[in-house]
C-alpha positions as CSV (number, residue, x, y, z in Angstrom):
1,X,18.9,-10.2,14.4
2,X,20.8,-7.0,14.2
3,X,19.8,-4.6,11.3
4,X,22.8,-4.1,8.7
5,X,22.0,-0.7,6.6
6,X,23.3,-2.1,2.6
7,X,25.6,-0.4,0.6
8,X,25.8,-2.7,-2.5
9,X,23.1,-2.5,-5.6
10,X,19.4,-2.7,-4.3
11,X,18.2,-5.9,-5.5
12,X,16.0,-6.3,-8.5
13,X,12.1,-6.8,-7.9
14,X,9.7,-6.8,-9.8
15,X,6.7,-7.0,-7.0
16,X,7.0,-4.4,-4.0
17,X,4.5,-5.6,-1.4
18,X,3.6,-2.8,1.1
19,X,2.2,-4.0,4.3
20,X,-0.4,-3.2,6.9
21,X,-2.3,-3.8,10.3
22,X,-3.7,-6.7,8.3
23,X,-0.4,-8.6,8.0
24,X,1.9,-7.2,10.9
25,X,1.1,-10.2,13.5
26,X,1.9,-13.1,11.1
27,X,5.3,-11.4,10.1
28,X,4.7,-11.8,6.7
29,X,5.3,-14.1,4.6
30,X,7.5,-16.2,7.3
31,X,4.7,-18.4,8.1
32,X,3.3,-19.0,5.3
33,X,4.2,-23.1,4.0
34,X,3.6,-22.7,0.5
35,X,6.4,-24.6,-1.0
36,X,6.9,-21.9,-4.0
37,X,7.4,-19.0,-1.4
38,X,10.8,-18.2,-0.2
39,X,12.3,-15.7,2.1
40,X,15.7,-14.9,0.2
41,X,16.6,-12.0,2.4
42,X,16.0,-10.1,5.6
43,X,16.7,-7.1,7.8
44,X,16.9,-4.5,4.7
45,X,17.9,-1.1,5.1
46,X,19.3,1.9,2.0
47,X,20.4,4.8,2.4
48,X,17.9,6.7,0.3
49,X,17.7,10.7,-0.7
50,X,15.1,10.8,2.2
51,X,17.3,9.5,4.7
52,X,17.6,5.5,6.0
53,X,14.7,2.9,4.4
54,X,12.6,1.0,6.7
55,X,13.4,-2.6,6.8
56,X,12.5,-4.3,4.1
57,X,12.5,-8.1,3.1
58,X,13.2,-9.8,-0.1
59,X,11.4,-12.8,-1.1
60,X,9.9,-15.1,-3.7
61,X,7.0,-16.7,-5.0
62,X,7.8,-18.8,-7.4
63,X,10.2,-17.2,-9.8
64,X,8.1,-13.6,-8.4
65,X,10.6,-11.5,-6.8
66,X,8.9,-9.4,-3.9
67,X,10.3,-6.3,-2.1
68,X,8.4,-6.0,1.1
69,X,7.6,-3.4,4.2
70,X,5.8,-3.7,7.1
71,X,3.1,-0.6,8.4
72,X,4.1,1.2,5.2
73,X,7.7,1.9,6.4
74,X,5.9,3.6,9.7
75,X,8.4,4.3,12.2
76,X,9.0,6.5,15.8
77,X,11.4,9.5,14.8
78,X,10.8,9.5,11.2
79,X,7.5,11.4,9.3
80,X,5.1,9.5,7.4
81,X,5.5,11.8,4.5
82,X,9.2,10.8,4.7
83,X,8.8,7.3,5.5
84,X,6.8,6.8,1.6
85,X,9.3,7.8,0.1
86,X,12.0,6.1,1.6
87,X,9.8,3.0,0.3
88,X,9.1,4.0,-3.5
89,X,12.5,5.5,-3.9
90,X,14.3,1.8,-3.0
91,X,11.3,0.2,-5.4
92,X,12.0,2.4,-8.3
93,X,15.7,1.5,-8.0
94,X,14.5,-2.1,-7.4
95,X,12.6,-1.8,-10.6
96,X,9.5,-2.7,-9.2
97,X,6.4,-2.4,-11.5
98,X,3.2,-3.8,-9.6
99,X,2.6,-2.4,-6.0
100,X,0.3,-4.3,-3.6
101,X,-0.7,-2.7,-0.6
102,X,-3.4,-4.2,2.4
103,X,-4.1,-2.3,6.0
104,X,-7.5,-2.3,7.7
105,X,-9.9,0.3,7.8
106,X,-12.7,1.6,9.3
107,X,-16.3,2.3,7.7
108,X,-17.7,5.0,6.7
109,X,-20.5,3.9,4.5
110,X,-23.4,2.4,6.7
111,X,-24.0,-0.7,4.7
112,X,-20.2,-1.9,5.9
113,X,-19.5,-4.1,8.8
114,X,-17.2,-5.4,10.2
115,X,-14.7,-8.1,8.3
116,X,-15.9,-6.9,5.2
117,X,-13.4,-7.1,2.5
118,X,-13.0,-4.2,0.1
119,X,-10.7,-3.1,-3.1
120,X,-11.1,0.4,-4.0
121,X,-11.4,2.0,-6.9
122,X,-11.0,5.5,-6.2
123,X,-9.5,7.6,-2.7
124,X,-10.3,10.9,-1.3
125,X,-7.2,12.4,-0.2
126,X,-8.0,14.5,3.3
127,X,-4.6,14.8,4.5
128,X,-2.1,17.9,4.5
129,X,0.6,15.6,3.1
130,X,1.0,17.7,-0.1
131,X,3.7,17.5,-2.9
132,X,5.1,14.2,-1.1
133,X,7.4,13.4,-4.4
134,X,10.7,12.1,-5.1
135,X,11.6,14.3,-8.2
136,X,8.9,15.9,-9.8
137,X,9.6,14.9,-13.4
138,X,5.8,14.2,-14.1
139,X,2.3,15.4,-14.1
140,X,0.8,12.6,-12.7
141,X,-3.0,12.2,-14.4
142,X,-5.1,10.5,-11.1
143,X,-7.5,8.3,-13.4
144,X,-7.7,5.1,-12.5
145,X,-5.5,5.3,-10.0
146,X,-5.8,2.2,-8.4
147,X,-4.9,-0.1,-11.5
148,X,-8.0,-2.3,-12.9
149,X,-6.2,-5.1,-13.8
150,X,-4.4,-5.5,-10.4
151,X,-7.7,-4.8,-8.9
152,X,-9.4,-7.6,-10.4
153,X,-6.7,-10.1,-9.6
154,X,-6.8,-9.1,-6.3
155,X,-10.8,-9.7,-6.1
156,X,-10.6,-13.0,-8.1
157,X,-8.1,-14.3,-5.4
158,X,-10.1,-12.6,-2.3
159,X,-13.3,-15.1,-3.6
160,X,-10.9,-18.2,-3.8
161,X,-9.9,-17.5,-0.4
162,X,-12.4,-15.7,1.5
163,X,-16.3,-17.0,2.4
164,X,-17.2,-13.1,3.7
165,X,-18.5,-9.9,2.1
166,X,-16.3,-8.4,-0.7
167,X,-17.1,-5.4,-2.5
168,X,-15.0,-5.2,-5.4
169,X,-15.3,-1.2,-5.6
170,X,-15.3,1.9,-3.1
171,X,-13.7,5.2,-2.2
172,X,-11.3,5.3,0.3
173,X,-11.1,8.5,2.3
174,X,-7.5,8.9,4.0
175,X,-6.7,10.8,6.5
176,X,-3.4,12.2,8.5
177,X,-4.0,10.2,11.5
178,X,-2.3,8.9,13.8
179,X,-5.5,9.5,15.8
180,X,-8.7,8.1,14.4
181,X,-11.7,10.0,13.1
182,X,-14.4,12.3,14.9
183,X,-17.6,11.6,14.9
184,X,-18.3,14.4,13.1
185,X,-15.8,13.8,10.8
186,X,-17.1,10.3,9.6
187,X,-20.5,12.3,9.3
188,X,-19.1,14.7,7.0
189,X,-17.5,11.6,4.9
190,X,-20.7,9.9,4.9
191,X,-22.0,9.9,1.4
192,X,-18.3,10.9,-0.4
193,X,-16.6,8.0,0.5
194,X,-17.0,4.3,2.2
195,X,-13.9,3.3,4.1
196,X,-11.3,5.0,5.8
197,X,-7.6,5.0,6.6
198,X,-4.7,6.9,6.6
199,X,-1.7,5.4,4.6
200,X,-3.2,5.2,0.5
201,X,-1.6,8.7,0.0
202,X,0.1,9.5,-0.7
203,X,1.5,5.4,-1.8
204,X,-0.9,6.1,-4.5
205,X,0.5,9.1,-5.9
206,X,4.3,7.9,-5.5
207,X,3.3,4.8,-7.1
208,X,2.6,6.5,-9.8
209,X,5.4,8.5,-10.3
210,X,7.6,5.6,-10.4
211,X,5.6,4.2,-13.3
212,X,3.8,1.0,-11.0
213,X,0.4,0.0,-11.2
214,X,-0.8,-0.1,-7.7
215,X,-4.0,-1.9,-5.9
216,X,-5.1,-2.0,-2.2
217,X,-6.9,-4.8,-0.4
218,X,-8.8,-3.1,3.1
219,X,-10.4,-5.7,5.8
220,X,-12.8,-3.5,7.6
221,X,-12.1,-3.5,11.4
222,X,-14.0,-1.2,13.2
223,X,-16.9,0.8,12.9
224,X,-16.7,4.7,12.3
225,X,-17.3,6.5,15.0
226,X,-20.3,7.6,15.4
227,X,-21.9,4.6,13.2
228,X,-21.8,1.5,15.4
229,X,-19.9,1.0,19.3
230,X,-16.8,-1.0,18.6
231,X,-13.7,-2.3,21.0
232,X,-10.2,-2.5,20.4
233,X,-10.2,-6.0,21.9
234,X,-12.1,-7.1,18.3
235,X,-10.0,-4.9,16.3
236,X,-6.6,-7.1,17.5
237,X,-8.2,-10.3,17.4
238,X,-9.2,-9.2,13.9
239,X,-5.6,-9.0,12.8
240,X,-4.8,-11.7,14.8
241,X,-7.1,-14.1,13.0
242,X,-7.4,-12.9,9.8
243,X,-3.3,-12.8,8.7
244,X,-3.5,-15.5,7.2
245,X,-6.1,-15.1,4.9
246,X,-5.2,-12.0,3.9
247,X,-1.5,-13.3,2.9
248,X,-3.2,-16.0,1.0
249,X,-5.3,-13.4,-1.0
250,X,-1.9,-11.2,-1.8
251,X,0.2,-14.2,-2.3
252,X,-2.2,-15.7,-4.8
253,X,-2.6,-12.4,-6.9
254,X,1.2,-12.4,-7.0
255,X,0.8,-15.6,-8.7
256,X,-1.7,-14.9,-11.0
257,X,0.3,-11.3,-11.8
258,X,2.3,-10.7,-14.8
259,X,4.6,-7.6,-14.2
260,X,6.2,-7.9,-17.2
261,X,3.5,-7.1,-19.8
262,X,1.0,-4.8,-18.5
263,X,-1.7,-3.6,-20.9
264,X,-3.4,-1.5,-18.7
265,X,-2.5,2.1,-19.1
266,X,-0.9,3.2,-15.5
267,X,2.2,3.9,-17.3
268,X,1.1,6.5,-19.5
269,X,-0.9,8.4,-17.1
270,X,1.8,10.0,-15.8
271,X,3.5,12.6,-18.4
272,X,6.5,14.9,-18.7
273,X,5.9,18.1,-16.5
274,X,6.0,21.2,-18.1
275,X,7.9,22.3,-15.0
276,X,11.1,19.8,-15.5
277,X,13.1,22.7,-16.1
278,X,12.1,24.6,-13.2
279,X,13.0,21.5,-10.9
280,X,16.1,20.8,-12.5
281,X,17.3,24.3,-11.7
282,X,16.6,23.6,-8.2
283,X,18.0,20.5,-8.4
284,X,21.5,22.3,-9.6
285,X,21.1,24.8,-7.2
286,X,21.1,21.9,-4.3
């Protein structure tokens, strides 16, 4: 089906869904046969501030409206920097309030293995992806970054669905990529964080500038280096496998989400810069 890039309004959502390694292979959420989801439109694209969106697809569950992108908005030719805000630009014009995100990971802390399933509360942001914004109106206060209440949704669904080990906190350590880690470098982790990955910043931070609450779900799917041997014939059947679980988990926390009245406080940790002026200058200035 050939890509059309879309001039008209970006349709309204209140859900943007921002997908992984862990739901790539089962093309999310075509397969799924839940009679209350619905694929109401494909093949995507904006033109955004930060150049051409990633396709996205529009869809529902139940009377949920989803914005979706697979790998994050990844893409040859385009940075990754670049590629997040492509994303959270068309979701704050979409209106989107809850952000859902899901990749795999590898471990860092010892106790992990393999097809583990973990929702983080905290990150540790290694990468040199710095002041990845799309205006710089706020000050954005990093507390509870990834939202408790989606979290708990998240890990409520993950036990309905999932017989495996879940740990329903961590720190994920994220990293530039698109190379994996060092031994050394997993060493050096060991202790300050517990999984690893390379695409929750800077979501995480962009999320919070457009006012979302945002929560990850990670399936562990190889070993650090250095920790345990692992193959990359595991880490494919892994996604392979798995897909469908996994879209179960986020589908189900969709359900159980309610995006229009959000008590938790992600909304006002992110405050009026002190700085506005300076960047609307610039702004002015082009």
């Amino acid at each position: 089906m050939a890509t059309t890039l879309r001039q008209e309004r970006i349709p309204k959502a209140a859900f943007g869904m921002v997908g992984g390694s862990g739901t790539l292979s089962s093309d999310f959420p075509r397969h799924v046969q839940d009679a209350d989801v619905e694929i109401l439109e494909e093949e995507l694209r904006f033109e955004t501030p930060y150049g051409i969106s990633p396709v996205l697809r529009l869809f529902r569950v139940g009377e949920r409206r989803v914005l979706a992108c697979r790998m994050h908005g990844w893409r040859s030719g385009v940075t990754r920097a670049d590629a997040s805000r492509q994303v959270f630009w068309v979701f704050r014009e979409a209106g989107v309030s809850c952000v859902l995100a899901e990749g795999g990971v590898g471990t860092v802390n010892r106790l992990l293995g393999v097809r583990d399933l973990v929702v983080p509360d905290d990150y540790l942001d290694l990468t040199v992806r710095k002041d990845v914004m799309l205006d710089g109106r706020y000050l954005l206060v990093m507390r509870d970054a990834l939202c408790p209440d989606l979290r708990r949704l998240l890990l409520d669904s993950a036990r309905k669905h999932f017989t495996g080990r879940i740990f329903d906190r961590g720190t994920y350590a994220c990293t530039d990529g698109r190379h994996f880690e060092s031994p050394a470098e997993i060493a050096m982790l060991n202790g300050h964080a517990d999984i690893v990955g390379q695409s929750i910043c800077p979501e995480v931070y962009l999320a919070r500038e457009i006012g979302a609450c945002y929560a990850g779900l990670y399936f562990t799917v190889n070993y650090g280096e250095g920790i345990r041997p692992w193959s990359h014939e595991v880490l494919e059947d892994i996604f392979y496998d798995d897909a469908p679980m996994l879209a179960a988990i986020l589908l189900d926390t969709i359900r159980k989400a309610d995006a229009s009245v959000r008590p938790c406080a992600c909304q006002s940790l992110r405050k009026e810069t002190l700085l506005k002026d300076v960047y609307s200058e610039a702004s002015d200035k082009g």
